[in-house]
C-alpha positions as CSV (number, residue, x, y, z in Angstrom):
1,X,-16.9,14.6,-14.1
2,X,-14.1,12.4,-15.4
3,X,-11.4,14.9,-14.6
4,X,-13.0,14.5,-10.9
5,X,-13.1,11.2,-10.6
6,X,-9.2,11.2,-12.1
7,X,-8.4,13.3,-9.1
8,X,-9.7,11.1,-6.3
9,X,-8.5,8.4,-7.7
10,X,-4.8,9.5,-8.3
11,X,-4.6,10.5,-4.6
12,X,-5.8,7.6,-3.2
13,X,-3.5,5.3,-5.2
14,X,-0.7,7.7,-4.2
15,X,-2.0,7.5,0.0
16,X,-1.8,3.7,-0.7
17,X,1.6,3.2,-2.5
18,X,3.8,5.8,-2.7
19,X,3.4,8.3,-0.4
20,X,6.8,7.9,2.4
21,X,5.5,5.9,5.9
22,X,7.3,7.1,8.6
23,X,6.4,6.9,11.5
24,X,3.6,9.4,12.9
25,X,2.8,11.0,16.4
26,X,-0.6,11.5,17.0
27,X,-0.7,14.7,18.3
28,X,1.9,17.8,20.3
29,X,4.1,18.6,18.1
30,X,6.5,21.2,18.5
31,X,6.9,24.2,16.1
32,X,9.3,23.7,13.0
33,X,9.4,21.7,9.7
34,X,7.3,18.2,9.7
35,X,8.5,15.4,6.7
36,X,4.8,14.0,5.3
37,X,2.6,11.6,8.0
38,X,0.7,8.3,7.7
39,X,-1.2,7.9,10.9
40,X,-3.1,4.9,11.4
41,X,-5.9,4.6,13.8
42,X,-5.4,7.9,15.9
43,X,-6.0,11.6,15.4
44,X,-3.6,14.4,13.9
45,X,-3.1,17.9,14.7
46,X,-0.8,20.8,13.0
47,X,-0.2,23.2,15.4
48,X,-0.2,27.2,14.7
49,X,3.0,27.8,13.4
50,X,4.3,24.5,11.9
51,X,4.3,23.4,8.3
52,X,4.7,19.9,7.2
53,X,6.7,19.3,3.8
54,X,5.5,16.1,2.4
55,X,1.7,14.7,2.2
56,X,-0.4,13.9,5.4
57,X,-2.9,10.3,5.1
58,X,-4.6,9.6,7.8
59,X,-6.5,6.1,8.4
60,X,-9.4,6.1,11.1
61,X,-8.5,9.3,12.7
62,X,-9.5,13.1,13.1
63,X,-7.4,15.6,11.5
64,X,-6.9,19.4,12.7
65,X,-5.2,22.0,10.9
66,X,-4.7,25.2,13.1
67,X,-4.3,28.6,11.9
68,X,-1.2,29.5,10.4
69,X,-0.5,25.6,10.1
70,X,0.3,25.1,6.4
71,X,0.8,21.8,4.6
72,X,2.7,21.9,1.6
73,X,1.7,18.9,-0.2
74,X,-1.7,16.7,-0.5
75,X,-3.7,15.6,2.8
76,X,-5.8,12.4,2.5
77,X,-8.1,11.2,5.3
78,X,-9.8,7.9,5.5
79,X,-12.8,7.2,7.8
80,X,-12.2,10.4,10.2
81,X,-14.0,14.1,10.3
82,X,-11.4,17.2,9.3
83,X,-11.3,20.6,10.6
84,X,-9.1,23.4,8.6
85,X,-8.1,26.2,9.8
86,X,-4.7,26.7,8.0
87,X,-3.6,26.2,4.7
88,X,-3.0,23.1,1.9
89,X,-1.0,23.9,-0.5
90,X,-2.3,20.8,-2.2
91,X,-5.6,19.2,-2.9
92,X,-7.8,17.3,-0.2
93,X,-9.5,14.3,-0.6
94,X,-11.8,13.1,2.3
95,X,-13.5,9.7,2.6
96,X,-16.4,8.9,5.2
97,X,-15.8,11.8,7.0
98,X,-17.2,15.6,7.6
99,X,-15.1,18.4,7.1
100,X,-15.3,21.6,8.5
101,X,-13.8,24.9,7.0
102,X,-13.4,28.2,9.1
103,X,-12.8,31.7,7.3
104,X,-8.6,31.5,7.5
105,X,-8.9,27.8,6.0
106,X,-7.5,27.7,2.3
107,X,-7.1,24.9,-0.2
108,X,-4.9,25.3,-2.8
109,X,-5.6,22.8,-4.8
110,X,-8.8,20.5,-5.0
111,X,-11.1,19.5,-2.6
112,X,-13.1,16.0,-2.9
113,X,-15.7,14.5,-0.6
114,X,-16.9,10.8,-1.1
115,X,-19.6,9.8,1.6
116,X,-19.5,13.1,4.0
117,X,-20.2,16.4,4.6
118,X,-18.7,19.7,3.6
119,X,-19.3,23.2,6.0
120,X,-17.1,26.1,5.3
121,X,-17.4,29.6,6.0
122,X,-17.9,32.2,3.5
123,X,-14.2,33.8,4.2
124,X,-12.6,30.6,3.4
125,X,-11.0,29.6,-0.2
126,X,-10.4,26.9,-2.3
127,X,-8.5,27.5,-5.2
128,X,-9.7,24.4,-7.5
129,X,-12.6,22.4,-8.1
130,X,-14.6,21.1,-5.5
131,X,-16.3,17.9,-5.9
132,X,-18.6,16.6,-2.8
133,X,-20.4,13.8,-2.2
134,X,-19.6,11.3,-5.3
135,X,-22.3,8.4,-5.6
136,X,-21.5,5.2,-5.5
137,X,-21.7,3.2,-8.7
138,X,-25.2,2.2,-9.7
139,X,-25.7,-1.4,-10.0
140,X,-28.7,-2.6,-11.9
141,X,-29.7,-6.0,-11.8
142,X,-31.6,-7.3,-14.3
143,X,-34.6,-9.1,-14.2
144,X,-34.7,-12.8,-14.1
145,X,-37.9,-14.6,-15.2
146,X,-38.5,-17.6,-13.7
147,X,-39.6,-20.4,-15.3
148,X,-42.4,-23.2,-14.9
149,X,-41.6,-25.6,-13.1
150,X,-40.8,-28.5,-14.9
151,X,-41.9,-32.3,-13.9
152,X,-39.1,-34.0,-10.9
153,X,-36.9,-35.9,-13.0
154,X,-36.0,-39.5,-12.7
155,X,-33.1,-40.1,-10.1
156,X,-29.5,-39.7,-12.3
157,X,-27.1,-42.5,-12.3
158,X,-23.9,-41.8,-9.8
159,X,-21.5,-40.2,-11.8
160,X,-17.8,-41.3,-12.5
161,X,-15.3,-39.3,-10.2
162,X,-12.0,-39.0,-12.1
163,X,-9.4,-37.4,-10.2
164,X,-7.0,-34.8,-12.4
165,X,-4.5,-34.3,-9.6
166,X,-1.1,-35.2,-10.8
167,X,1.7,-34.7,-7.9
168,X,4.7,-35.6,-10.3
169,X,3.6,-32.9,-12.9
170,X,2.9,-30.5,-10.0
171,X,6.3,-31.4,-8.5
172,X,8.1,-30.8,-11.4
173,X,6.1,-27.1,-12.2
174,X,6.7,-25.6,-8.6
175,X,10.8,-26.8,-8.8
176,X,11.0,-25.0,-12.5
177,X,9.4,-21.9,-11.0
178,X,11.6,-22.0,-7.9
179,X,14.8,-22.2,-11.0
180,X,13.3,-19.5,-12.8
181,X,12.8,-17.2,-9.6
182,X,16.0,-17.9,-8.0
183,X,17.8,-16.9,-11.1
184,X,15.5,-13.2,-11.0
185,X,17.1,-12.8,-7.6
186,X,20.5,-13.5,-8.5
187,X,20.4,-11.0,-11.2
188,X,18.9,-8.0,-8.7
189,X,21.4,-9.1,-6.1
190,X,23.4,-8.0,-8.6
191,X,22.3,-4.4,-9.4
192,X,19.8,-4.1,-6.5
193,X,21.9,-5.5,-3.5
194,X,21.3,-2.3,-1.3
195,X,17.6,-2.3,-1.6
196,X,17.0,-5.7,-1.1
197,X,18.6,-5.9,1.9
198,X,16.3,-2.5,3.4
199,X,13.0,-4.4,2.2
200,X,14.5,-7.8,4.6
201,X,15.3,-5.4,7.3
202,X,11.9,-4.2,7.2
203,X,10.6,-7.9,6.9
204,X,12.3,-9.4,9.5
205,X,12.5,-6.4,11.7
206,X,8.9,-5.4,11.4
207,X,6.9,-8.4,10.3
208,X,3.3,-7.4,12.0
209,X,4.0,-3.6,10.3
210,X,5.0,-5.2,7.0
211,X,2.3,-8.0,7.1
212,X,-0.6,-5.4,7.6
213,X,0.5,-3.1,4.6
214,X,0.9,-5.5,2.7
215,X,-2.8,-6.9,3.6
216,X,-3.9,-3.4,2.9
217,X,-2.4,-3.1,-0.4
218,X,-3.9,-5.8,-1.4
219,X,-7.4,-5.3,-0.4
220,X,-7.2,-2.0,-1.6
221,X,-5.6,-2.2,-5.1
222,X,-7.9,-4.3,-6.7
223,X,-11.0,-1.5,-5.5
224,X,-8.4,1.4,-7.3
225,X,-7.6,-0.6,-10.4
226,X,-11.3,-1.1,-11.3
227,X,-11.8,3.3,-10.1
228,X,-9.0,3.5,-12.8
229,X,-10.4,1.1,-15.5
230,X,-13.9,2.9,-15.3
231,X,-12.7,6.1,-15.9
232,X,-11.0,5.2,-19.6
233,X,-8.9,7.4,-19.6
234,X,-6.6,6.2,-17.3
235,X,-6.4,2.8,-18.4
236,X,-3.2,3.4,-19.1
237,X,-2.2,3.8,-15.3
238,X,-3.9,1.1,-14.4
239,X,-1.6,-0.9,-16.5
240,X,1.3,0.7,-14.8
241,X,-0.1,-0.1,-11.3
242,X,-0.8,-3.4,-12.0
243,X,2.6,-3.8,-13.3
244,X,3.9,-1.9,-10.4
245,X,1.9,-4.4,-8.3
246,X,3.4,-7.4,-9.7
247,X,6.8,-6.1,-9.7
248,X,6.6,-5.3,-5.9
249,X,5.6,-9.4,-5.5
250,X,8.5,-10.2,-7.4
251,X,11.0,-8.2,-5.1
252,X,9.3,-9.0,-2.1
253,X,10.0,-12.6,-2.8
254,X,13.5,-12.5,-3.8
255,X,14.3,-10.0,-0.7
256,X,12.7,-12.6,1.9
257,X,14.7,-15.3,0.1
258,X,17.7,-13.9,-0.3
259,X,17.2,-13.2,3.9
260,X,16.6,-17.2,3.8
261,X,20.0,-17.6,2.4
262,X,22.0,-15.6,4.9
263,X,20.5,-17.5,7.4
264,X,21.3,-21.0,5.6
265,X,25.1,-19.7,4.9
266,X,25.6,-19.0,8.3
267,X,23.9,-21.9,9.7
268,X,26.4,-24.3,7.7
269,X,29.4,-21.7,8.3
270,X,30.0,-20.7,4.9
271,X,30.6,-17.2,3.0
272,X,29.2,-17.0,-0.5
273,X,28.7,-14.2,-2.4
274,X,25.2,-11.9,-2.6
275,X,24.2,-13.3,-6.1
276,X,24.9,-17.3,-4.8
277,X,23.2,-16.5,-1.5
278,X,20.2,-14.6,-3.0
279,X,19.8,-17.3,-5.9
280,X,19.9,-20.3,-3.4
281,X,18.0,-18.6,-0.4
282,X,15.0,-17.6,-3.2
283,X,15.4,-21.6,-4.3
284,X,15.2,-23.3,-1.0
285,X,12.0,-20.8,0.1
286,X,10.5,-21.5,-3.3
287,X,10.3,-25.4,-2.8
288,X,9.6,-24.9,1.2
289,X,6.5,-22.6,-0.2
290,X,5.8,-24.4,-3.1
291,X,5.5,-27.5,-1.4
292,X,2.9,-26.4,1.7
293,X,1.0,-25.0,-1.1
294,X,0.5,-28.7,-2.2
295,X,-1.1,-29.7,1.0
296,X,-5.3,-29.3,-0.3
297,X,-7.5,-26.4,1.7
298,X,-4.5,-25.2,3.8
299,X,-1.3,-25.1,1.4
300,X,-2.5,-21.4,-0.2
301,X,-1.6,-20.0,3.6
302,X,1.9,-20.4,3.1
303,X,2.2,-18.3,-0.2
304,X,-0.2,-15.6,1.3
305,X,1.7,-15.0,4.1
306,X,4.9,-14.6,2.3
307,X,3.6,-12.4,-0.6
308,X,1.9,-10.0,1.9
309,X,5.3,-9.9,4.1
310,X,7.5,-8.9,1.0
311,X,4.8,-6.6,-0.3
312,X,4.7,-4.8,2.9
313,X,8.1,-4.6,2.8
314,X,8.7,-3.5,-0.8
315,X,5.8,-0.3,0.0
316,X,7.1,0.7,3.3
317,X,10.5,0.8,1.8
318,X,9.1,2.0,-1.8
319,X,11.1,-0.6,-3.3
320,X,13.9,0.0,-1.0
321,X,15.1,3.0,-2.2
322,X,14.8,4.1,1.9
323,X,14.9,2.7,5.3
324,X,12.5,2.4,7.5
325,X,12.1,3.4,10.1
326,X,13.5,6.7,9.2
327,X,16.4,7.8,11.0
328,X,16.5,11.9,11.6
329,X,20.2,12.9,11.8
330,X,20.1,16.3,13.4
331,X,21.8,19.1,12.1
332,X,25.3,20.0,13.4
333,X,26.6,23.5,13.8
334,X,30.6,24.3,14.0
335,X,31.7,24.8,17.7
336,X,28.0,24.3,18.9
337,X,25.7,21.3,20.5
338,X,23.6,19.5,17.9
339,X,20.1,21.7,16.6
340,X,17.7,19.1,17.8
């Protein structure tokens, strides 16, 4: 049972993280090679004929595999009903949805079901385990005896309110961690110039996009690091991922800082070079940050907002390493029009 939990639990960090986000068309397209999909919110269907390269995730949608459709790494889907009629070449993992398998479907690999159904036909095949329906932890809650009632107590005196707040110590904490983080970014703008400047394209370019994966990285890594931590013997990646996690904070901040400082060079007409810009953009959005986060109830907003816009950006970019959007440059043969 612990080597099925293990696979579930791999690919759905893998959906959530690393797997490439371009962009996805919902459905109609035309025959060829596909790169691996992330559709959000709509359904997916791989026509007769076409093979797609890379994994498919799917969030909130319907998924349909037609014969002689083959998909050569993992499909994922989230919340939506499947039906296979070609071939996986990888395992399948599907969450809150049915899945329907006709007598030309195949599964290479393994086939998991958490909260749905499973119909095949007799002709079809799946090559490794299959694992269907997985319960949900059980939760016992102990019993609580409750004891007599006692007699009402006498009225207490009005306690001493001491307030701990101290705005100088605070002042002084948020400016030596806006030193220490400026002086991070200066040393990746030093190595890492290239990728930091894809994760602020993505930023700036795409905010809502960048915003809303980093929102659902962070509701959803918390749920996998505890799936990881209960099965032992993965503790070990959960220590990775977690240090993966922080690591993607990290960059996020010192790519939407060192975006701050271009702006702030060029708004009092000066040059500087990437480390200085990086190192005082990262500096001035610290203490703009760090001090709305001083304001009580509200001041957390500020700090949200930006570490959900540079985690966003650090996953859709996988830590900048591409560009996204993607941008297909079509093959070009001698003497002839470009092979669209």
């Amino acid at each position: 049972m612990k080597n099925k939990y293990k696979i579930f639990t791999l690919m759905l960090m893998l959906a959530i993280l690393l797997l490439p986000t371009g962009a996805a068309q919902a459905r109609g397209f035309s025959g060829g090679l596909l790169d691996g999909r992330v559709v959000f919110g709509d359904n997916f269907t791989l026509k007769s004929g076409d093979t797609l390269t890379g994994d498919l995730v799917v969030f909130g949608g319907n998924v349909t595999i037609e014969e002689d459709a083959k998909i050569q790494g993992d499909m994922v889907v989230i919340g939506g009903n499947v039906n296979l009629d070609g071939t996986v070449n990888g395992s399948t993992v599907i969450v809150g949805g049915s899945t329907n398998m006709s007598e030309t479907a195949v599964v290479k690999g393994d086939l998991v079901t958490v909260g749905g159904s499973l119909s095949r036909d007799p002709g079809s095949e799946i090559e490794g385990e299959v694992v269907t329906n997985i319960p949900a932890p059980d939760i016992r809650i102990p019993d609580i005896q409750v004891p007599n009632v006692p007699n009402p107590p006498s009225p207490p005196n009005p306690p001493n309110i001491s307030f701990d707040y101290n705005p100088i110590a605070s002042f002084f904490q948020m400016f030596g961690t806006a030193i220490a983080v400026s002086l991070l970014a200066m040393l990746a703008s030093l190595f890492l110039q290239p990728q930091i400047e894809r994760v602020s394209q993505v930023v700036v370019g795409q905010p809502l996009i960048a915003g809303s994966f980093g929102l659902l990285t962070g509701v959803l890594a918390p749920f996998v690091l505890v799936i990881l931590t209960v099965t032992i013997i993965l503790i070990p990646v959960t220590v990775l991922a977690a240090m993966a996690l922080a690591l993607a904070w990290l960059f996020g901040l010192i790519a939407i800082g060192t975006e701050v400082g271009e702006r702030f060079t060029k708004a009092i007409n000066q040059t500087w070079a990437p480390p200085l810009t990086a190192g005082m953009g990262t500096f001035l959005m610290m203490l703009v940050v760090g001090g709305i986060g001083m304001i009580p109830c509200i001041g957390w907003i500020a700090a949200s907002l930006v570490a959900l816009l540079g985690i966003g950006g650090v996953v859709l970019t996988i830590f900048g390493t591409q560009s996204y959007p993607r941008v297909v440059v079509p093959a070009v043969v001698a003497g002839n029009d470009p092979v669209g």
